[in-house]
N, CA, C and O atoms as CSV, one atom per row, in Angstrom:
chain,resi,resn,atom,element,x,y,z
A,1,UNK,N,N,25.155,-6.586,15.107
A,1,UNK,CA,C,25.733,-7.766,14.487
A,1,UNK,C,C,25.010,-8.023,13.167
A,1,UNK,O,O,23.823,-8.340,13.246
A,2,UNK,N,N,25.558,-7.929,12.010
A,2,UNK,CA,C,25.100,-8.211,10.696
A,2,UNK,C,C,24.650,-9.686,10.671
A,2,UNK,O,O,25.252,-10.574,11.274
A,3,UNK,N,N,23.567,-9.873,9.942
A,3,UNK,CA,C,22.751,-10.941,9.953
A,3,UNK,C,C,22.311,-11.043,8.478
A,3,UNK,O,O,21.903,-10.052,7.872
A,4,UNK,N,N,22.407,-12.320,7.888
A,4,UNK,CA,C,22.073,-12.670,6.440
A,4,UNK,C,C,21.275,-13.965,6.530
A,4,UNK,O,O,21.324,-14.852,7.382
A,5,UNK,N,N,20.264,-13.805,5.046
A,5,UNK,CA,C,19.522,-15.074,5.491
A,5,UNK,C,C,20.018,-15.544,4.087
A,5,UNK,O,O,20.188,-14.768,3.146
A,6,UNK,N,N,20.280,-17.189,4.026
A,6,UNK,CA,C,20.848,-17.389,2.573
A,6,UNK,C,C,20.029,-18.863,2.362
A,6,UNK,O,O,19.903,-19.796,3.156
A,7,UNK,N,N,19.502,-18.694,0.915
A,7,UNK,CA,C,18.323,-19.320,0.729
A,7,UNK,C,C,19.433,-20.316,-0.302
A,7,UNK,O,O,20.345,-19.860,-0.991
A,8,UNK,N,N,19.061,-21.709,-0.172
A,8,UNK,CA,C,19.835,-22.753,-0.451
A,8,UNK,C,C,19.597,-24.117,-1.548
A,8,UNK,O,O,19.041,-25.146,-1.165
A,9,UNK,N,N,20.041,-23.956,-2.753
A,9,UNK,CA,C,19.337,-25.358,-4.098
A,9,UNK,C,C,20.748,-26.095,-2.963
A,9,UNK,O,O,21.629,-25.427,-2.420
A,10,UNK,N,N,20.578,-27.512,-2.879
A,10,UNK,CA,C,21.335,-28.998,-2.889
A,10,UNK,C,C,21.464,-29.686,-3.912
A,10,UNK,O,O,20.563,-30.026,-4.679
A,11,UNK,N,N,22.830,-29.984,-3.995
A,11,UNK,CA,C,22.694,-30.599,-5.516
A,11,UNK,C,C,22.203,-31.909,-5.578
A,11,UNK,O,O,22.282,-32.318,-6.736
A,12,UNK,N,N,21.525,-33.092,-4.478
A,12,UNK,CA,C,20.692,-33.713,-4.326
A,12,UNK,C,C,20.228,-33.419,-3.503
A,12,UNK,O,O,20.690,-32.825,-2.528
A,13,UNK,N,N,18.712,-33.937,-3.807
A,13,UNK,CA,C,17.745,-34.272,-2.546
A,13,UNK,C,C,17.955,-35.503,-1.160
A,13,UNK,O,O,17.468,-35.590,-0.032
A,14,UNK,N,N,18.930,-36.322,-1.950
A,14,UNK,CA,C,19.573,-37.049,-0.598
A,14,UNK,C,C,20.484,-36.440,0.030
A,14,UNK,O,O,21.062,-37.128,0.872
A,15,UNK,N,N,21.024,-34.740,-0.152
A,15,UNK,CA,C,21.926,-34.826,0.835
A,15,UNK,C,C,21.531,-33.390,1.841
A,15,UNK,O,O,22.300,-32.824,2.618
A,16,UNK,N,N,20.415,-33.111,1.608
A,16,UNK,CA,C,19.771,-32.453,2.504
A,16,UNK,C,C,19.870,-32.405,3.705
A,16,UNK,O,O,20.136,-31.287,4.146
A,17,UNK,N,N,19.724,-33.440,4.630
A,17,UNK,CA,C,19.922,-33.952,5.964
A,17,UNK,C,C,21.500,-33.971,6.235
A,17,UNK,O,O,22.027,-34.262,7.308
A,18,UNK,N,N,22.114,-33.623,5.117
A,18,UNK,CA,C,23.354,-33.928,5.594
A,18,UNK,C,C,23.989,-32.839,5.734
A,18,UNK,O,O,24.653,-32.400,6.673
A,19,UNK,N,N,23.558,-32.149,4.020
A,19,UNK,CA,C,24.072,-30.374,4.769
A,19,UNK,C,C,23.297,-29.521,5.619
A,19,UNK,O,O,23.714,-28.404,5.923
A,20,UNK,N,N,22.325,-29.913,5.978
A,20,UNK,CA,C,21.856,-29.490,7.576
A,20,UNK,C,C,22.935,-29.754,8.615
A,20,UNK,O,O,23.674,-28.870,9.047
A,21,UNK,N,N,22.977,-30.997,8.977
A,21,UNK,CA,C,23.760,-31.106,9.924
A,21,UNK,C,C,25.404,-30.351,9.976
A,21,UNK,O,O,26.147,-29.980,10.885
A,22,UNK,N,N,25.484,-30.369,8.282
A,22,UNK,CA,C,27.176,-29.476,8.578
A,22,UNK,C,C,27.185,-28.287,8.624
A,22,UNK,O,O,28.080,-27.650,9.179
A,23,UNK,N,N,26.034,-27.698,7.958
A,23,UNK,CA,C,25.793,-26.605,7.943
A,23,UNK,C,C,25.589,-25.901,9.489
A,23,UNK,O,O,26.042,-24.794,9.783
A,24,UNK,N,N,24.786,-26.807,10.442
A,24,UNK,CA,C,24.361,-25.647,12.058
A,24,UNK,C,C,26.089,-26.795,12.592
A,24,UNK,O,O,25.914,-27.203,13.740
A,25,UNK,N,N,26.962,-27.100,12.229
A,25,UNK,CA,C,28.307,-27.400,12.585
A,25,UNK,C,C,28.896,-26.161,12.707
A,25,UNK,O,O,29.284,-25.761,13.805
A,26,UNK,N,N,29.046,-25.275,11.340
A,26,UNK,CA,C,29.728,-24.124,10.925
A,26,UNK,C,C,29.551,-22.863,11.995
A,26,UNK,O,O,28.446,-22.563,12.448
A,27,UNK,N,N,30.671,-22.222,12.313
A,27,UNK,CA,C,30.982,-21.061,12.985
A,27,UNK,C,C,30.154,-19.950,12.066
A,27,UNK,O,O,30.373,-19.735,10.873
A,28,UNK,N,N,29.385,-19.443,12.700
A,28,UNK,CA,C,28.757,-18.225,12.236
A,28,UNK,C,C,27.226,-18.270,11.579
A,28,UNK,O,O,26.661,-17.283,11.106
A,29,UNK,N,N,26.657,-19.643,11.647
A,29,UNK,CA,C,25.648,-20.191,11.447
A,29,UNK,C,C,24.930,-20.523,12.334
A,29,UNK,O,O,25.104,-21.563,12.970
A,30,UNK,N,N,23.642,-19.401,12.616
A,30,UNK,CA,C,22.682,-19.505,13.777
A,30,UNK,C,C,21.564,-20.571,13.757
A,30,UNK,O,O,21.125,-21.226,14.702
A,31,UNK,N,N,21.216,-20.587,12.488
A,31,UNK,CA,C,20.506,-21.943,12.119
A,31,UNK,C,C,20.668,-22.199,10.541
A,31,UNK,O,O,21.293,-21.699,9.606
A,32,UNK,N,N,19.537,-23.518,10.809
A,32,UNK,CA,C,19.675,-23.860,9.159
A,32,UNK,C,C,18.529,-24.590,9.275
A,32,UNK,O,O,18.475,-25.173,10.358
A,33,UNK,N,N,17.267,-24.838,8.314
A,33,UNK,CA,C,16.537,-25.138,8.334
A,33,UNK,C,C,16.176,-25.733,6.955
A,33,UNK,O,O,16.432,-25.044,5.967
A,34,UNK,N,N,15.469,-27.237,6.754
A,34,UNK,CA,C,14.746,-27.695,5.287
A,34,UNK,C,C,13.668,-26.597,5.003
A,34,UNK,O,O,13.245,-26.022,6.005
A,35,UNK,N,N,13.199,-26.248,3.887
A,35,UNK,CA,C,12.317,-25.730,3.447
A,35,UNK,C,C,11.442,-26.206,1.981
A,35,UNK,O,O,12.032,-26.918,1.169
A,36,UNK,N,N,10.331,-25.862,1.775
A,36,UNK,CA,C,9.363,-26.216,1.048
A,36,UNK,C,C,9.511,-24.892,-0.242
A,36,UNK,O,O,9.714,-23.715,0.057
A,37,UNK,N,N,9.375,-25.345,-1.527
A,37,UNK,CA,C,9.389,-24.088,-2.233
A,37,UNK,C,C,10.743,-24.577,-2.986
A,37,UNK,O,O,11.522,-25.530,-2.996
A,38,UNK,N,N,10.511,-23.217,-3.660
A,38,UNK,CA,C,12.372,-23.041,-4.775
A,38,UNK,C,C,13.697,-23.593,-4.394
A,38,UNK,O,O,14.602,-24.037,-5.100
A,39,UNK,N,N,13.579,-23.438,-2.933
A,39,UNK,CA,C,15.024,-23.560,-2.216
A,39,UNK,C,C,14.787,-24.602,-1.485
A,39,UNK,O,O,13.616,-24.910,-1.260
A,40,UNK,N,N,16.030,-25.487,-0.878
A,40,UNK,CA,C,15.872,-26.633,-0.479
A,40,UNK,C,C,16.410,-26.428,1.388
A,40,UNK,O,O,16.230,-27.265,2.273
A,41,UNK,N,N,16.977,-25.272,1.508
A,41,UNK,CA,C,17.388,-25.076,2.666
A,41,UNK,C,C,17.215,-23.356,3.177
A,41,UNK,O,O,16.813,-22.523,2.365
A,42,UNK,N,N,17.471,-23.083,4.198
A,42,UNK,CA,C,17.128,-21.531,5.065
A,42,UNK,C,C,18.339,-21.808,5.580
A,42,UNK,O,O,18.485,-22.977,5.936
A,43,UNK,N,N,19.225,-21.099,5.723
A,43,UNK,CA,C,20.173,-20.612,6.781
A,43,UNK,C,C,20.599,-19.110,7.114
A,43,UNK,O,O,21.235,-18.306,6.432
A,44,UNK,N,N,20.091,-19.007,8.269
A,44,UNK,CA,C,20.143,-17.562,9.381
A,44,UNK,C,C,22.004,-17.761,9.418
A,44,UNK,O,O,22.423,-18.910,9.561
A,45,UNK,N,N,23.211,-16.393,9.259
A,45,UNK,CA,C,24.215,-16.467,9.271
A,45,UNK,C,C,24.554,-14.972,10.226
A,45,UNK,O,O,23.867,-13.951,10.168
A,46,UNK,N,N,25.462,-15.115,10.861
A,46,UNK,CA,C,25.433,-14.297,11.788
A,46,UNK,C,C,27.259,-13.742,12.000
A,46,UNK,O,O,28.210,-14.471,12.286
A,47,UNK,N,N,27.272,-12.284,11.751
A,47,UNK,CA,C,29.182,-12.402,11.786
A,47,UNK,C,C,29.039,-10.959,12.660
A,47,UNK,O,O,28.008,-10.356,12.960
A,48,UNK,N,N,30.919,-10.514,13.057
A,48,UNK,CA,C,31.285,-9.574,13.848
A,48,UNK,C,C,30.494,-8.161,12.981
A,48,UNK,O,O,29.770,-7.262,13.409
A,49,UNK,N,N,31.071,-8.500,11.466
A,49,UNK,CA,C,30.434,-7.632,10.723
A,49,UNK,C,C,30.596,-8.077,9.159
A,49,UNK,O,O,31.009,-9.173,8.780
A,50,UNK,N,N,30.293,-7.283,8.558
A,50,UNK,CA,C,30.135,-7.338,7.127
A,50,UNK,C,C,31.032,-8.500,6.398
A,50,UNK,O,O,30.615,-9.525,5.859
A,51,UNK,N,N,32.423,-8.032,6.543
A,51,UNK,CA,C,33.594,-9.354,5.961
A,51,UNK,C,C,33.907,-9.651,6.644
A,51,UNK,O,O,35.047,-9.272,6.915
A,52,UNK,N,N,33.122,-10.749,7.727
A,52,UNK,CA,C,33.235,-11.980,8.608
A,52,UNK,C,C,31.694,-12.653,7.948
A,52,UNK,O,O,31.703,-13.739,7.369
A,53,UNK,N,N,30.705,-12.027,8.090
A,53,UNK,CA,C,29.739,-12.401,6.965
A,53,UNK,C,C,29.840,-13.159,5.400
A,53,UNK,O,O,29.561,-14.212,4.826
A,54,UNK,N,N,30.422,-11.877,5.178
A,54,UNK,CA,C,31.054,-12.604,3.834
A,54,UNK,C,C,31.629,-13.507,3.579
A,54,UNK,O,O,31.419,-14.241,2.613
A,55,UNK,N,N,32.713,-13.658,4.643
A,55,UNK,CA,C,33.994,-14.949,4.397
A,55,UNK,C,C,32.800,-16.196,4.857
A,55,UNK,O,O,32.687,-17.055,3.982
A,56,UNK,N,N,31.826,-16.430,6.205
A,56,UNK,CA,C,31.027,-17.571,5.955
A,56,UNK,C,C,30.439,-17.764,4.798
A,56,UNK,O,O,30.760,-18.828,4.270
A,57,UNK,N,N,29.457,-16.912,4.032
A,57,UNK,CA,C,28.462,-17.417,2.989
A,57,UNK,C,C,29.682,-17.664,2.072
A,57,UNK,O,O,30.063,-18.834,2.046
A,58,UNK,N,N,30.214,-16.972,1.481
A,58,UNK,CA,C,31.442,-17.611,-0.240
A,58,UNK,C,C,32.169,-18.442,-0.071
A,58,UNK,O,O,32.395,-19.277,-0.948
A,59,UNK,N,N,33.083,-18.468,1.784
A,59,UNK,CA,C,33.981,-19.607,1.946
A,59,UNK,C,C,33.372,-20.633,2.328
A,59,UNK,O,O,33.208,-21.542,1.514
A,60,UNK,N,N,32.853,-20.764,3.727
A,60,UNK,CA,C,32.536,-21.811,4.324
A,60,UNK,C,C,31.699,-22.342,3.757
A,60,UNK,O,O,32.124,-23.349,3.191
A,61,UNK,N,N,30.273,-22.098,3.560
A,61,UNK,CA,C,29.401,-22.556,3.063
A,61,UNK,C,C,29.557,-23.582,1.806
A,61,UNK,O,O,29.107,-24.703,2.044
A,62,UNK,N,N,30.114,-23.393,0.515
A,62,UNK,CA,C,30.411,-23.321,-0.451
A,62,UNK,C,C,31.448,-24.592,-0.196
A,62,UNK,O,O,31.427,-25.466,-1.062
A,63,UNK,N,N,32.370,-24.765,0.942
A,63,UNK,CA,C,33.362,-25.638,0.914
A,63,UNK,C,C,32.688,-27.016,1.211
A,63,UNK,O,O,33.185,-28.142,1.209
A,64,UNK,N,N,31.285,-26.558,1.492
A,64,UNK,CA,C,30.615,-28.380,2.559
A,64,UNK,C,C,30.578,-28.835,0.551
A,64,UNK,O,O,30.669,-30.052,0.389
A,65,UNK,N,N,30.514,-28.377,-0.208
A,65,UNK,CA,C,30.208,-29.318,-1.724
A,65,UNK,C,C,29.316,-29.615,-2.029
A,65,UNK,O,O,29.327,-30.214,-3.105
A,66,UNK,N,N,28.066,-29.445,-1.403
A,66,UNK,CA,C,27.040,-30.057,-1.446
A,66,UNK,C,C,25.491,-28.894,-2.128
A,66,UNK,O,O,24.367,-29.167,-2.551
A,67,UNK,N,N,26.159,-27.759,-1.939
A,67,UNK,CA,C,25.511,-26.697,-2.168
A,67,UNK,C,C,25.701,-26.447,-3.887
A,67,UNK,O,O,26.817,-26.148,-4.311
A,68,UNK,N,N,24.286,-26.625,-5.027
A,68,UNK,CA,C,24.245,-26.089,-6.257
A,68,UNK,C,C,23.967,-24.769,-6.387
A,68,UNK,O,O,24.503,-24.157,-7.311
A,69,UNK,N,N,23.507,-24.418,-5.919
A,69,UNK,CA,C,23.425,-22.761,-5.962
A,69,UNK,C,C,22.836,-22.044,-4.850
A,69,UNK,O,O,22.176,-22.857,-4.203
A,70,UNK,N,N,22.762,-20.649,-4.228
A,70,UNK,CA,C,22.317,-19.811,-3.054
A,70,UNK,C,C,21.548,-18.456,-3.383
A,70,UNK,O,O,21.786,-17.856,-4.431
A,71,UNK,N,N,21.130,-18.247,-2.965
A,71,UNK,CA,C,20.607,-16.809,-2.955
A,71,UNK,C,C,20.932,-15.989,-1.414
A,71,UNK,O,O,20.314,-16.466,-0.462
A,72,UNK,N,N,21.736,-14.950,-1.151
A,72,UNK,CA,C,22.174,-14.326,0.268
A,72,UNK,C,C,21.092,-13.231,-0.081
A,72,UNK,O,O,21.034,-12.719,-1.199
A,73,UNK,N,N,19.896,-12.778,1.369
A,73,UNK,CA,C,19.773,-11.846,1.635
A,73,UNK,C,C,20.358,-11.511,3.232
A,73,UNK,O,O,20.408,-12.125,4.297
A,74,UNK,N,N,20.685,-10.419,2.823
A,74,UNK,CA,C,21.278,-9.376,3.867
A,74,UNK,C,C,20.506,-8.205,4.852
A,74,UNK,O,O,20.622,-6.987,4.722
A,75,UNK,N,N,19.550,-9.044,6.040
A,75,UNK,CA,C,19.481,-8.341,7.172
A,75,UNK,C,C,19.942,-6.287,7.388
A,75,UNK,O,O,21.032,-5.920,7.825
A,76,UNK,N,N,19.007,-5.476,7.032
A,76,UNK,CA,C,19.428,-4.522,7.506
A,76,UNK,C,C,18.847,-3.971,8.922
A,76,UNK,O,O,19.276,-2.951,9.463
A,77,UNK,N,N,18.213,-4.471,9.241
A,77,UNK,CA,C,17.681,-4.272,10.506
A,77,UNK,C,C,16.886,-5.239,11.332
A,77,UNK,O,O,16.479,-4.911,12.446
Protein backbone atom coordinates (compact mmCIF):
# COMPACT_ATOMS: atom_id res chain seq x y z
CA UNK A 1 0.00 0.00 0.00
CA UNK A 2 1.65 3.31 -1.13
CA UNK A 3 2.17 5.66 1.65
CA UNK A 4 3.04 9.54 1.42
CA UNK A 5 3.98 11.86 4.05
CA UNK A 6 2.80 15.52 3.11
CA UNK A 7 4.31 18.27 5.03
CA UNK A 8 1.74 21.21 5.44
CA UNK A 9 2.04 25.71 5.53
CA UNK A 10 -1.91 26.85 6.88
CA UNK A 11 -2.82 29.85 5.65
CA UNK A 12 -3.49 30.87 9.34
CA UNK A 13 -2.26 29.93 12.46
CA UNK A 14 -5.88 29.98 13.78
CA UNK A 15 -6.95 27.38 11.62
CA UNK A 16 -4.66 24.72 12.48
CA UNK A 17 -6.89 22.87 14.89
CA UNK A 18 -9.30 22.99 12.42
CA UNK A 19 -7.57 21.46 9.50
CA UNK A 20 -6.48 18.80 11.80
CA UNK A 21 -9.67 17.82 12.59
CA UNK A 22 -10.82 17.75 8.74
CA UNK A 23 -7.97 16.58 7.70
CA UNK A 24 -7.91 12.80 10.06
CA UNK A 25 -12.02 13.25 8.70
CA UNK A 26 -10.66 12.53 5.08
CA UNK A 27 -10.68 8.98 3.46
CA UNK A 28 -7.17 7.97 2.95
CA UNK A 29 -5.64 9.93 5.77
CA UNK A 30 -3.92 7.80 8.45
CA UNK A 31 -3.02 10.69 10.51
CA UNK A 32 -2.35 14.24 10.76
CA UNK A 33 -0.40 15.82 13.19
CA UNK A 34 0.67 19.87 14.40
CA UNK A 35 4.25 20.26 14.00
CA UNK A 36 7.08 22.60 15.10
CA UNK A 37 9.46 23.92 12.30
CA UNK A 38 8.77 25.18 8.50
CA UNK A 39 5.54 23.33 8.26
CA UNK A 40 2.57 23.76 10.29
CA UNK A 41 1.12 20.25 9.89
CA UNK A 42 2.37 16.21 9.16
CA UNK A 43 -0.04 14.15 7.42
CA UNK A 44 0.69 10.24 6.93
CA UNK A 45 -1.71 9.48 3.54
CA UNK A 46 -2.36 6.11 2.68
CA UNK A 47 -4.11 4.79 -0.91
CA UNK A 48 -4.90 1.34 -2.95
CA UNK A 49 -2.03 2.69 -4.99
CA UNK A 50 -0.29 5.39 -6.68
CA UNK A 51 -3.55 7.38 -8.37
CA UNK A 52 -5.72 6.87 -5.35
CA UNK A 53 -2.73 8.60 -3.57
CA UNK A 54 -2.65 11.15 -5.82
CA UNK A 55 -6.34 11.98 -6.15
CA UNK A 56 -6.16 12.46 -1.93
CA UNK A 57 -3.05 14.85 -1.73
CA UNK A 58 -4.17 17.40 -5.13
CA UNK A 59 -7.98 16.74 -4.63
CA UNK A 60 -9.01 16.25 -1.27
CA UNK A 61 -6.61 17.85 0.64
CA UNK A 62 -6.47 21.06 -1.26
CA UNK A 63 -10.46 21.24 -1.23
CA UNK A 64 -10.53 21.71 2.95
CA UNK A 65 -9.14 25.71 1.72
CA UNK A 66 -7.29 26.08 4.39
CA UNK A 67 -4.03 24.69 3.12
CA UNK A 68 -1.22 27.64 1.66
CA UNK A 69 1.12 25.43 0.43
CA UNK A 70 2.48 21.39 0.85
CA UNK A 71 5.37 19.58 0.31
CA UNK A 72 4.36 15.44 -0.63
CA UNK A 73 7.01 12.97 0.19
CA UNK A 74 6.41 9.63 -1.17
CA UNK A 75 7.09 6.46 1.00
CA UNK A 76 9.10 3.89 -1.01
CA UNK A 77 9.42 1.43 1.44
Amino acid sequence: MPKAYVLINVKSQHRVKETLVALRRKKGVASADAIFGPYDVIAVIEGQDLEDLSNTVIGDLYDLGHIKNSTTCIAID
